[in-house]
N, C-alpha and C positions, 0 to 999 in steps of 0.2 A: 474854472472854465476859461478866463482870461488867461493864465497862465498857460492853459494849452494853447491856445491860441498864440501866445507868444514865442512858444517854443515852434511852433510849427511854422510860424513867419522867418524866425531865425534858420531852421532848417530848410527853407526853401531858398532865403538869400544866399548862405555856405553853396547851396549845390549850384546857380546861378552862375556862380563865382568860380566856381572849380572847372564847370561847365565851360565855360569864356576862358581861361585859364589854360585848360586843355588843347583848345579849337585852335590857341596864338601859335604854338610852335609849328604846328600840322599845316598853317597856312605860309607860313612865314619860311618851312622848310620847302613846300611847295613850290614858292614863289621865289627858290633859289634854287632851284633845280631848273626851272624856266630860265632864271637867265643865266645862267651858266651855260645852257643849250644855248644862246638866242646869242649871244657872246659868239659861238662859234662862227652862224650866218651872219651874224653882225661882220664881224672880221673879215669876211668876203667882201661887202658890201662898201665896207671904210674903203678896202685895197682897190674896188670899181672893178676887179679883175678872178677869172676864177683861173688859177692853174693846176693842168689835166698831163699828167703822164700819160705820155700816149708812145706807140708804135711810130717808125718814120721810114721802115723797111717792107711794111706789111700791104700790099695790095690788098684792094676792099674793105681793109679793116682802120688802118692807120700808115698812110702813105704821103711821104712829099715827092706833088710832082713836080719834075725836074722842068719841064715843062715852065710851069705856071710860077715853080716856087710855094705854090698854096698847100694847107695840109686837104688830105679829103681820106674819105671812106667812112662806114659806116660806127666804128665810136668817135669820128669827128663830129658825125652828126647828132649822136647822142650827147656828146658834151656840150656841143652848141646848147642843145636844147633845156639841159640843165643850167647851163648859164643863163638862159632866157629866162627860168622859172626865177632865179634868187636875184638875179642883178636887171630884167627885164629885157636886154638887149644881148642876141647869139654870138654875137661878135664879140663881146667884153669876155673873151675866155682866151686865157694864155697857154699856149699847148710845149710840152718839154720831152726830148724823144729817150723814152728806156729802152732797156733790155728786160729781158726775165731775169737777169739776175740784177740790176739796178732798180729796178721798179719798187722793190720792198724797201730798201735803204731811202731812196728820194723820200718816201713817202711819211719812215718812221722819222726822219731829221725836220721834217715840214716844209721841205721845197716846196713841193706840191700840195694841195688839199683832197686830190682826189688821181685814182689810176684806170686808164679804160686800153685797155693795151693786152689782147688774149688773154685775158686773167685769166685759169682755170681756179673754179671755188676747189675747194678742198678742205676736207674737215680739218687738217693739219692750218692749214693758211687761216681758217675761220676763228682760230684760238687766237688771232695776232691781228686781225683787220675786220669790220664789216665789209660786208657782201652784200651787193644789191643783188634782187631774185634775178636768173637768170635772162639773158637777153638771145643768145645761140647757143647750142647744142654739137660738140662734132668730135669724130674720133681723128687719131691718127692715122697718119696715112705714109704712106713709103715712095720718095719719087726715084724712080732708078733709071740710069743711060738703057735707051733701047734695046743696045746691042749689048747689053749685059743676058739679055731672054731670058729674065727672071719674071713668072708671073704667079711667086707666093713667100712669105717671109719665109718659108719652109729652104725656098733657092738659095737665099743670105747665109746660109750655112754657113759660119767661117768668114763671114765678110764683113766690112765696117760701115758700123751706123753711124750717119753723122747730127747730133742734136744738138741746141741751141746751151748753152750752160744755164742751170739752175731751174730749168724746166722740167716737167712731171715725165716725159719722152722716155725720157731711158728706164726709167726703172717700171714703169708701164711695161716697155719690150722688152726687158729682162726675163720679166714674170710670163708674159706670153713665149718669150721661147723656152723658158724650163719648162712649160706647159706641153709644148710641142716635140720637147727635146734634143733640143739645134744650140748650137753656141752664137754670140757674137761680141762684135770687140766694138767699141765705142768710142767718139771722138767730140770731146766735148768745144763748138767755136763760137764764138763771140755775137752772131747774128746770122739773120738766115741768107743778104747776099754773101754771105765768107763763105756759110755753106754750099751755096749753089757754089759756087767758085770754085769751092772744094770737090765738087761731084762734078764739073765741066773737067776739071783738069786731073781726076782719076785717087786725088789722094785720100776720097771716101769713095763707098761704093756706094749707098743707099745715102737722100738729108729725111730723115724722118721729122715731124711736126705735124700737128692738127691739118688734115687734107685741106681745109677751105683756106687755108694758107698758103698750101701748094699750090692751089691753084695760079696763084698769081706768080708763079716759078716755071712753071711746065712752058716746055718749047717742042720744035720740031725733034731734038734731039731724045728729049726725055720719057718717062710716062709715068702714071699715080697707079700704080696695082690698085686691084678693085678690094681690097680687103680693108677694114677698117677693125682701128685696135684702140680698148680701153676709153667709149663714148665720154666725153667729161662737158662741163659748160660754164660759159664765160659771164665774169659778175666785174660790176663796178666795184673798186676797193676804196675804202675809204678807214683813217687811223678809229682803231677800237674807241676811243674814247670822244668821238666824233660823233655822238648821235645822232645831232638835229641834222647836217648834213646827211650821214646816210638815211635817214628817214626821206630827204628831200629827195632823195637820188630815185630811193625805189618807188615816191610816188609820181615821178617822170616815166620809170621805166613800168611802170605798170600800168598810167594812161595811157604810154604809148603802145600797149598792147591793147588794150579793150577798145582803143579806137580806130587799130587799124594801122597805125600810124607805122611800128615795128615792123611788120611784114612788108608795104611799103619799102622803108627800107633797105632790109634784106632783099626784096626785089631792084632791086635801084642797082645794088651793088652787086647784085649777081653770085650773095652766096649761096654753097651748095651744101 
């Protein structure tokens, strides 16, 4: 009977043991995964500054006014605010101006820590960056000269679309004209005042781009055909291996929907 006793005491210390044993790595990996995250927003925090690729052509969205010198629109306002959440102060955010085709290279070499500049999500772009959940919604749109009296992609038959380089534009309206069964020729420039520039002075016919873009294009001269193509929507980008950051982003951008704050916004700036 003592003998059982004794085995059973020995059996329960081995499991004890093995138990505690078990539990050290599981915490200990835990608690390196935290700060390897926490390293990230650390890193902001050391620099006292968040920097945001941003638009500096884009009306309502990411524009400097020549005016003020100041940047403004509405993911100026969204960065501020993420700068408010990690560094507590809107203003400690350093803004640097891309293109759609600069904006993925800035961001993979680590200029920047974060991209708010029309990003459209896309499953292709998702396999290379986090995506904050959407913040806008918008299709493309077609601004063409008046006196062209074109009023359907169907009238571009044969004419040149003018898109930004490296943006989803073109091969979006490709697909819709093999659909339709019209051709068009493409001219891929550098930004979107080149393109207006381009469509004032006749060397494109159509600047294709997300309409709440155009907006901030249109003049007397011009107009947005009512037709919209290819609905996509815009996410904060942040590098893949940037968790804790994208985490912070989307719980900005999703209080500022539940309270309102987003639509706001979007009202503020007048997008459509």
């Amino acid at each position: 009977m003592k003998l059982r006793k004794v085995f059973l005491a020995l059996g329960l210390g081995i499991c004890i043991m093995m138990a505690g044993c078990s539990s050290t790595p599981s915490t200990q990996s835990s608690a390196g995964v935290n700060t390897t995250e926490a390293k990230e927003i650390q890193a902001i925090k050391d620099r006292g500054v968040l920097k945001v690729g941003v638009k500096v052509d884009v009306p309502k969205y990411g524009y400097k006014n020549p005016k003020t010198g100041e940047m403004e629109g509405l993911e100026i306002d969204l960065s501020k605010a993420i700068a408010k959440k990690i560094l507590g102060d809107e203003n400690k955010v350093e803004f640097q101006g891309v293109t759609a085709k600069t904006r993925g290279p800035l961001l993979d070499n680590g200029e920047i820590d974060m991209v708010a500049a029309t990003f459209t999500i896309t499953d292709e772009r998702k396999k290379s960056y986090n995506f904050s959940d959407p913040y806008v919604k918008d299709g493309i749109g077609l601004l063409v000269k008046k006196s062209l009296g074109a009023s359907s992609l169907k009238d571009l038959n044969g004419k040149t679309i003018g898109v930004a380089q490296s943006s989803t534009t073109k091969d979006a309206l490709q697909k819709e004209a093999e659909k339709q069964g019209i051709t068009l020729k493409f001219s891929e420039l550098g930004g979107y005042p080149e393109l207006k520039t381009a469509l004032d002075s006749g060397r494109i016919d159509c600047f294709a781009v997300d309409a709440s873009i155009l907006n901030g294009y249109v003049d007397d001269s011009t107009v947005i055909l009512d037709d919209r193509y290819n609905p996509q929507e815009y996410g904060i980008a942040s590098k893949k291996d940037n968790t804790e950051l994208a985490k912070v982003i989307n719980e900005v951008i999703n209080d500022m929907k539940s309270s309102g704050e987003l639509d706001k916004l979007i009202k503020k700036w007048d997008i459509k």
